[in-house]
N, C-alpha and C positions, 0 to 999 in steps of 0.2 A: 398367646404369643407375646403379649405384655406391648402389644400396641401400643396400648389410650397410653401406657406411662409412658415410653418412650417419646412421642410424640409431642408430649409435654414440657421437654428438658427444657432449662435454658441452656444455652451453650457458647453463650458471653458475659466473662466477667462482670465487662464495664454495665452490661443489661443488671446483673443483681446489685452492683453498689449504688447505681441509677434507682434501682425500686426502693431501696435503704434510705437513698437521699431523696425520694421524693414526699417527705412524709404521710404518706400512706398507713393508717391504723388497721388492726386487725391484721396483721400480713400473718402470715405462719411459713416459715421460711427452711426449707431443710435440701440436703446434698442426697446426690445418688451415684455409687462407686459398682464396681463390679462384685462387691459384695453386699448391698444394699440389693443391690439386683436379683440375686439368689436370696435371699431372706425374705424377699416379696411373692418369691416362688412357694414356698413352703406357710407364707403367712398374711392370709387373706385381709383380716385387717390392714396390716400395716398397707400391703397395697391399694387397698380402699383411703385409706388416707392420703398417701403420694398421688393417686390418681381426682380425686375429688375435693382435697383439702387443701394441700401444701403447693408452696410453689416449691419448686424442683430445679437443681440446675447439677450440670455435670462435674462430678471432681474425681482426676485423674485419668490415668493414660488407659486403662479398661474401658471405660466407656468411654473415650472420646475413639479409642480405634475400631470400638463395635457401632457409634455410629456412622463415622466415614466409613465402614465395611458394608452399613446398610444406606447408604446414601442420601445420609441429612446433612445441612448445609444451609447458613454457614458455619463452621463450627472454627472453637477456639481452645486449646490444648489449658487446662489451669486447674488448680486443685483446691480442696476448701478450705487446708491451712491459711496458704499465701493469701487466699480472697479474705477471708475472717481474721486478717492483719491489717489488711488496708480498710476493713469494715472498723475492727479498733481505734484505728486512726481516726479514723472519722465521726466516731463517738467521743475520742477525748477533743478533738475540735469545736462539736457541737455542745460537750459537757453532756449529753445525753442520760436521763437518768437510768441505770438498769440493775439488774438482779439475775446475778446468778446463780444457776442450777445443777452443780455438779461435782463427781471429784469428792475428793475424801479429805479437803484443807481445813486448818483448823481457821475459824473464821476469823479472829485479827487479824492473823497473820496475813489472810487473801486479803481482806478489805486493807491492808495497810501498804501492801505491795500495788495494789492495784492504784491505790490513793496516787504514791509517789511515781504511775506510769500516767497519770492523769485522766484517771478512768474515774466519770461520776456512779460509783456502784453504793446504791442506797440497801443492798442486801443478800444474805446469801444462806443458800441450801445444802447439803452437804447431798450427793446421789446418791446413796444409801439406805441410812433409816429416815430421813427425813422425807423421802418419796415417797415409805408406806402410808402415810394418811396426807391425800388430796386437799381434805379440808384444812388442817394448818398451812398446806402451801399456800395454798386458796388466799387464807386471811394473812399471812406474813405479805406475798407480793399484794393483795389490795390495798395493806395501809401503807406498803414500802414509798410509793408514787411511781415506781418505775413506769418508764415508757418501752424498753425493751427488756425480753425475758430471755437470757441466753442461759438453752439448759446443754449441757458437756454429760450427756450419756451415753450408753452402749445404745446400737440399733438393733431391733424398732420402739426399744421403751421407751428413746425421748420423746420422739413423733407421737408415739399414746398420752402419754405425760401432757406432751403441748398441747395436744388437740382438745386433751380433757380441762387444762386450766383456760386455754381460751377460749371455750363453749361458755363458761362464767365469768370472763375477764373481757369485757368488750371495751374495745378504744385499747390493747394491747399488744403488742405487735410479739413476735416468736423467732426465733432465729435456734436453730440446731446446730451446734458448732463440735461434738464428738469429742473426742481427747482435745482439739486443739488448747484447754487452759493449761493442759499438763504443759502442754513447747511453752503456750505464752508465758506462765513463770518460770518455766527453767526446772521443772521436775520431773520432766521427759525428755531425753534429746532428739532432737530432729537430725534425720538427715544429710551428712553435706550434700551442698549445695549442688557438685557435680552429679548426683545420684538424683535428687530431686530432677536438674534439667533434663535427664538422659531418660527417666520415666523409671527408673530403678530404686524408688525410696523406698516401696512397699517389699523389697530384699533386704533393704539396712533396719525392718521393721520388723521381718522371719526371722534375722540372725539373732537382733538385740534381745527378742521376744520369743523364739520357739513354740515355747511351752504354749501359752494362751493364742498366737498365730499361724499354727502350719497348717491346721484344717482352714484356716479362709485362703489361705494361698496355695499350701502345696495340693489338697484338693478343690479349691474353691474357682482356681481360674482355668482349670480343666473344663469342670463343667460350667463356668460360663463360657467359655467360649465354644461349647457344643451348645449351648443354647440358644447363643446369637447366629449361630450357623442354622437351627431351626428355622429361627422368626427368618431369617433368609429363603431357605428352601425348606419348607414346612411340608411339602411333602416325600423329603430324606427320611 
């Protein structure tokens, strides 16, 4: 019934950017949407990891309506763009050294852009062919200095990704950010504003995107929400 992970969510902002800002090592830090949710259905690891590994927090209007459906509390409406904007913010404040993991940029150009947004990024990977072999990641982020590893891939391979470099990267913290670098530089559009507030972004995300998103949405939020009507009355 996906209990233990439910149970585990956070489901306040201000709680994830608090554990970010409390220098805390080791974190391994990743979001859970209504399609993250169904992908743990069908894939035992990744669930093992969300349940035993990661901290976990809510993003978007899927799960925050199937936990008020199932009666947790307190809860707080927010998604993991907006929160992994004000996570940014707070790394070009601190200067924070990090390394990114994701996305298909050619590397000056990110590290240049990134420069001029005040982002201390001492290195980067491309999510592609640079994934297939662990041990160059391994040694690129060892000798980088990074203190945070933001990897920006599809789910559940960032979470295997993270969990397999921070098994051999001790004293380094993890954070899962998904497409968000595509919105952060501008090579993805997000959104307006009004759709984000209204809980209808992941519609400006089917329309933009068809092709690669109608199976998470136009079949994916049927059967979640037959699933969370489960874990409710689990003997329906």
């Amino acid at each position: 019934m996906n209990l233990p992970l439910l149970n585990k969510i956070i489901t306040s902002e201000d709680s994830v950017l608090s554990l970010i800002k409390s220098g805390e090592k080791d974190l391994l830090i990743t979001y859970i949407n209504q399609h993250c949710f169904n992908i743990s259905k069908s894939d035992s690891e990744y669930l093992n990891l969300l349940c035993e590994k990661f901290t976990i927090y809510s993003d978007g209007v899927g799960i925050y309506f199937a936990l008020k459906y199932l009666q947790f509390h307190p809860l707080h409406k927010f998604n993991a763009s907006d929160l992994n904007q004000k996570v940014f913010n707070y790394f070009i404040l601190t200067h924070t050294p990090l390394y990114f993991l994701g996305g298909h940029f050619i590397k000056t150009n990110l590290l240049n852009q990134m420069t001029k947004k005040g982002l201390n990024v001492v290195g980067y990977s491309n999510g592609f062919s640079d994934t297939a072999n662990i041990e160059t990641l391994f040694e690129g982020i060892s000798k980088s200095g990074a203190e945070f590893i933001l990897i920006g891939i599809s789910v559940p391979k960032q979470e295997k990704i993270a969990y397999k470099l921070a098994s051999r990267l001790p004293g380094k913290s993890f954070l899962c950010v998904g497409n968000f670098l595509e919105f952060y530089l501008g090579t993805q559009k997000r959104a307006p504003l009004f759709l984000r507030n209204s809980g209808f972004e992941w519609l400006f995300r089917l329309v933009t995107e068809p092709q690669r998103l109608w199976k998470r949405y136009i079949i994916g939020i049927p059967i979640f929400i037959l699933r969370v009507l489960n874990i409710r009355h689990p003997d329906n």
